[in-house]
C-alpha positions in Angstrom: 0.0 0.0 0.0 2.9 2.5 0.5 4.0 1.7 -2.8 0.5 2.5 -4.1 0.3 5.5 -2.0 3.4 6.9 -3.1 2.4 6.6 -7.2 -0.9 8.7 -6.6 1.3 11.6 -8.6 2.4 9.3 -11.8 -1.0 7.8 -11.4 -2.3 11.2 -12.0 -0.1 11.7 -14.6 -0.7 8.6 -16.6 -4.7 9.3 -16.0 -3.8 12.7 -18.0 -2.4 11.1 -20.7 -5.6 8.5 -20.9 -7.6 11.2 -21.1 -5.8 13.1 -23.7 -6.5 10.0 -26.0 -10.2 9.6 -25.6 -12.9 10.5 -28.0 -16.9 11.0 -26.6 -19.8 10.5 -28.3 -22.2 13.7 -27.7 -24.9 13.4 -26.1 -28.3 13.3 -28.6 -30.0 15.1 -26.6 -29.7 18.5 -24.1 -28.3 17.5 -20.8 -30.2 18.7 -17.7 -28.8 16.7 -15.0 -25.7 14.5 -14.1 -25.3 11.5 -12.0 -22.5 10.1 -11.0 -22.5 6.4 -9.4 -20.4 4.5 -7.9 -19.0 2.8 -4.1 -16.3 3.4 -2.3 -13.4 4.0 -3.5 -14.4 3.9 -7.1 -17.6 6.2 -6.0 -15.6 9.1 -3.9 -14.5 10.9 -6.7 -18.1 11.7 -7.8 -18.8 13.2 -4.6 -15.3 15.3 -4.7 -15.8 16.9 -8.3 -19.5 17.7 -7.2 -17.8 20.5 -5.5 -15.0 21.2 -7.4 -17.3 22.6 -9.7 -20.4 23.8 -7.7 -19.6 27.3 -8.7 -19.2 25.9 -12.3 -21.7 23.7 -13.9 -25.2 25.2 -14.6 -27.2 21.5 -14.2 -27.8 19.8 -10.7 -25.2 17.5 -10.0 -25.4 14.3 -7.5 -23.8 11.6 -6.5 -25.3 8.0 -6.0 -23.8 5.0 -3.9 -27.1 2.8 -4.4 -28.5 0.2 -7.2 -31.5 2.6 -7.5 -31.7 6.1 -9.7 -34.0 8.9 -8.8 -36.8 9.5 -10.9 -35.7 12.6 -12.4 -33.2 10.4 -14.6 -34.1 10.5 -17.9 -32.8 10.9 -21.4 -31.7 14.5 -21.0 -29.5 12.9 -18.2 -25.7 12.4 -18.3 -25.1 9.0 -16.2 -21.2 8.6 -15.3 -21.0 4.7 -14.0 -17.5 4.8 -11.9 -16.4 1.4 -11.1 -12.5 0.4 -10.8 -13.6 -3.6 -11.6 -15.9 -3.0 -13.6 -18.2 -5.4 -11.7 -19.4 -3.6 -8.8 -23.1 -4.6 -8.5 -24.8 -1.4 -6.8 -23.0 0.2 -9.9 -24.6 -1.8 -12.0 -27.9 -1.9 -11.0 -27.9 1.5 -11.6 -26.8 1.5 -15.5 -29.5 -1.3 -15.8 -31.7 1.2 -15.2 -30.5 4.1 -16.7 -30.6 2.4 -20.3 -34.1 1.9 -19.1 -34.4 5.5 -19.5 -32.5 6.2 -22.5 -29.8 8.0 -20.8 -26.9 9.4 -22.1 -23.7 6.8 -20.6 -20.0 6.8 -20.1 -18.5 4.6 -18.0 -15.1 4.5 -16.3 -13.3 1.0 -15.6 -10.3 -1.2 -15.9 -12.7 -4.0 -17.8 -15.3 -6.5 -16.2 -19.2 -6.7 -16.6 -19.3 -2.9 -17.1 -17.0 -2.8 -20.1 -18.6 -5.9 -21.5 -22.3 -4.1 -21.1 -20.7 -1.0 -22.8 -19.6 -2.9 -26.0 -23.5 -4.5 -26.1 -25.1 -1.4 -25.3 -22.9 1.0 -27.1 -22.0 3.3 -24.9 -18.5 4.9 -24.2 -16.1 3.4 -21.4 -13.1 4.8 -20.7 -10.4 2.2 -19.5 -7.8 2.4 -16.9 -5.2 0.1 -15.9 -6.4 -2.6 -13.6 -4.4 -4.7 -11.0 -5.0 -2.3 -7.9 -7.4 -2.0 -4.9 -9.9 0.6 -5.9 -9.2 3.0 -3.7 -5.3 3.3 -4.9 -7.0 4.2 -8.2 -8.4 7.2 -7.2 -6.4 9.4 -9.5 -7.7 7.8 -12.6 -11.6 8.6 -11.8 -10.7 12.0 -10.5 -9.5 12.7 -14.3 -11.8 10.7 -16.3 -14.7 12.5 -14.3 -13.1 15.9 -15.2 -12.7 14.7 -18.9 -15.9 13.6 -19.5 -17.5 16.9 -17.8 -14.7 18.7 -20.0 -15.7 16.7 -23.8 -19.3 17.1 -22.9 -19.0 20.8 -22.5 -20.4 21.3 -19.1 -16.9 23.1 -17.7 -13.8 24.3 -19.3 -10.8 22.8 -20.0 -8.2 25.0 -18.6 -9.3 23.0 -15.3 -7.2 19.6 -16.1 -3.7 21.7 -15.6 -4.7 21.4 -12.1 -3.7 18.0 -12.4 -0.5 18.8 -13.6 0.5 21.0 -11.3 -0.4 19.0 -8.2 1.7 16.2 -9.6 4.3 17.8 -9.6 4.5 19.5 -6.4 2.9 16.3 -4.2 6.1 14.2 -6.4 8.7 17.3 -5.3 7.8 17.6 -1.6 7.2 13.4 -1.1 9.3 14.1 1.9 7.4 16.5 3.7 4.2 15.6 2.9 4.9 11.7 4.8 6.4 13.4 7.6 3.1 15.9 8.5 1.5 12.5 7.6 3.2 10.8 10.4 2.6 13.6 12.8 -1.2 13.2 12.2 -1.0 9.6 12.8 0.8 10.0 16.0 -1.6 12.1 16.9 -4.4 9.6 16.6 -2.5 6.6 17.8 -5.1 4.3 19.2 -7.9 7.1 19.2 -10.8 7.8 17.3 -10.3 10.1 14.4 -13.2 12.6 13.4 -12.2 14.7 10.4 -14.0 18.4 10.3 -13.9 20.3 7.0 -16.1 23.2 5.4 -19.1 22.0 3.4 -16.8 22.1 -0.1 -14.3 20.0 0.8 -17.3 17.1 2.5 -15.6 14.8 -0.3 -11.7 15.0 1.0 -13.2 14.2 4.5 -15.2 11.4 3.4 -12.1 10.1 1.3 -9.7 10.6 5.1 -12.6 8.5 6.6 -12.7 5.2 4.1 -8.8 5.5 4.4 -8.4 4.8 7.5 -11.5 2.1 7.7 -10.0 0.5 5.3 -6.1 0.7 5.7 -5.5 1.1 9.2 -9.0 -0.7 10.0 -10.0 2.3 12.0 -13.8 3.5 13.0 -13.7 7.3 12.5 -16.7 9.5 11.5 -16.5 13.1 9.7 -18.9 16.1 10.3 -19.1 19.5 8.1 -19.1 23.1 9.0 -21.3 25.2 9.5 -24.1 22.3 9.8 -22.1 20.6 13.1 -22.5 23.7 14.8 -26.2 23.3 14.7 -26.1 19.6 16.3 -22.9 17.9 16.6 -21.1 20.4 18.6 -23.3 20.4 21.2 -22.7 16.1 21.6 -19.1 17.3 22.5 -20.4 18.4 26.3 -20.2 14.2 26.1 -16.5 14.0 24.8 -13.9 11.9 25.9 -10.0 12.0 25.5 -9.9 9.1 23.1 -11.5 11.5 20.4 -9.1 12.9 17.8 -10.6 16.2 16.0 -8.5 16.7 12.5 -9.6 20.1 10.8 -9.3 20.3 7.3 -8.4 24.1 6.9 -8.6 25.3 3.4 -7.9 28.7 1.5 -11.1 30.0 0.6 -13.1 29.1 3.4 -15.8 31.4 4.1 -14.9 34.3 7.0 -17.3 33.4 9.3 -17.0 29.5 8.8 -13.2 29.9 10.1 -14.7 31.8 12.8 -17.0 29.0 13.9 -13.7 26.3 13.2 -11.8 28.0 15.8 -14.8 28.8 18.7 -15.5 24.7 17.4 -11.8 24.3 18.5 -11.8 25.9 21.8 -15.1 23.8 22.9 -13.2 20.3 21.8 -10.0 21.0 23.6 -12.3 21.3 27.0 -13.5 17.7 26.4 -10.5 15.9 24.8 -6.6 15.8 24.7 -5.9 18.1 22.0 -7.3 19.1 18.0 -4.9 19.0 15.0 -5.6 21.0 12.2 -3.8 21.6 8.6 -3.5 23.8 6.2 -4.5 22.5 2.4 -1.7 23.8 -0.1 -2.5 24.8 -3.4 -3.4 27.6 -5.7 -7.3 25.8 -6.4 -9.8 23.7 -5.2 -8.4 20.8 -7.1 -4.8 21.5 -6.2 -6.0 22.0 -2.7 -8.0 18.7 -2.6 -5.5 17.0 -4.2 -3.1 18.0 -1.5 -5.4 17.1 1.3 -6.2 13.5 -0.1 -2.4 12.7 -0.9 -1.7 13.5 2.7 -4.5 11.8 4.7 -3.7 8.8 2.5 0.1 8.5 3.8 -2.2 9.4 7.3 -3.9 6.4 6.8 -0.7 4.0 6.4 0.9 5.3 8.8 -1.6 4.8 11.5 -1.8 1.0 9.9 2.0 0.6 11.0 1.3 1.8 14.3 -1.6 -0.6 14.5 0.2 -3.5 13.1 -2.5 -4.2 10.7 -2.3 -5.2 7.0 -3.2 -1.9 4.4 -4.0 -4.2 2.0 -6.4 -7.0 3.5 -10.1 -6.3 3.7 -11.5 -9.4 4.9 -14.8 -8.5 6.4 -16.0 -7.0 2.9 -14.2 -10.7 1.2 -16.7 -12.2 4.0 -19.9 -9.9 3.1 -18.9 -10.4 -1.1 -19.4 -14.4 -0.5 -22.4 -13.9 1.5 -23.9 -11.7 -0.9 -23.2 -14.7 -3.8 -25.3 -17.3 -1.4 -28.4 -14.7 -1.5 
């Protein structure tokens, strides 16, 4: 996994040049919404771009980790099916249905059922190389979600030098992004993590979350502000010093929501051992985000090393996949 983690930059990279290769069929008709589905670590990068481009697109955009579609889908919607295997079933499910509807499709995948259904149906599919755990792969969906919003028009393609830019300054500064990395893991230790971020960066928390459930086999929860401040916040009269508050601090976060991370702050430290917050780096939301994610994943294996526990197994979903094949 630290082998994976450390080829998130060239991964990046070679997703750029995938990209740069691809062709897309237009859609027939005007597109009015987008959906983006997808689980886990094949599905995060829907939610992430959501808000890397709030301020962008001019049609709703959601993300769906489910088999169903909501009833709005239709044939003036763009359907983006994001599965690393190709053969995720909730994924699946979901294109079922949206060739019910005449939807427009592209696909992203290193092959499996989803490929195979693009070739019989076709629709496009973008392929990536295979041969990783899904949630090393992140990189490759991050780009091909960007390229498909970019060939279908919906935002502009002056945003996909981002990329290039983080790569190179996550590959030049390797050093001291795994040593912050260490320090945030150290500062868990055998605690339980709860990442805070503003409402635009939900996605980079949610990512932090499934890194450590799945790498250092950690339960951690995440929370955004401004909403915890109406609820959440006020549970911490009950906190304990085994909880580890992480703030996700990025440029433009709004005046008053920096207010309300630091009075959040001063309340925690009354009710647990200490809050560790840092600084996203980057001239954008993507480079920013990109920043964030590279860092929480070192984060992530880290904490698995002080755990002694194995980044790469995940036998509890194995266990619930060969259960699922008996029903």
């Amino acid at each position: 996994m630290d082998k994976l983690i450390a080829e998130f930059p060239d991964n990046i990279l070679k997703a750029l040049e995938i990209a740069s290769k691809s062709s897309l069929v237009q859609p027939k008709n005007e597109l009015r919404n987008i959906v983006v589905c997808g689980m886990g670590g094949s599905g995060i990068g829907g939610k992430i771009i959501g808000q890397w481009f709030s301020d962008q697109l001019q049609i709703p955009f959601i993300s769906i980790q489910d088999y169903k579609l909501p009833a709005f889908v239709d044939k003036h919607s763009l359907v983006i099916a994001s599965s690393y295997s190709g053969n995720t079933e909730e994924t699946l499910a979901a294109v079922q249905k949206s060739l019910d509807v005449q939807a427009h499709i592209v696909a992203i995948c290193s092959g499996g059922k989803l490929f195979d259904l693009s070739k019989r149906e076709n629709f496009d599919a973008i392929v990536v190389p295979g041969g990783k755990p899904p949630r090393a792969a992140l990189a490759y969906s991050l780009v091909q979600l960007v390229n498909i919003l970019i060939q279908l028009k919906l935002v502009n393609k002056e945003f996909m030098n981002d990329f290039k830019v983080s790569a190179d300054y996550l590959e030049k500064n390797s050093v001291t992004i795994k040593k912050e990395a260490k320090e945030i893991a150290n500062f868990i230790g055998n605690g339980t993590p709860i990442f805070y971020s503003s409402s635009d960066f939900e996605g980079v928390a949610i990512r932090a979350r499934q890194q450590l459930n799945e790498n250092a086999k950690t339960l951690c929860w995440h929370h955004t502000i401004p909403e915890m401040n109406h609820n959440e916040l006020v549970g911490w009269s009950g906190g304990t010093n085994d909880l580890r508050p992480i703030f996700i601090q990025n440029k433009t976060i709004h005046a008053r929501n920096l207010f309300r991370f630091n009075v959040s702050k001063d309340v925690m430290k009354e009710k647990c051992d200490g809050v560790y917050t840092f600084n996203t780096i980057g001239d954008s939301k993507i480079q920013e985000s990109l920043y964030a994610i590279h860092l929480l994943d070192w984060t992530s294996w880290y904490l698995s090393q002080l755990k002694k526990e194995d980044p790469m197994a995940i036998p509890v979903i194995d266990y619930l996949k060969g259960e699922l094949d008996k029903f």
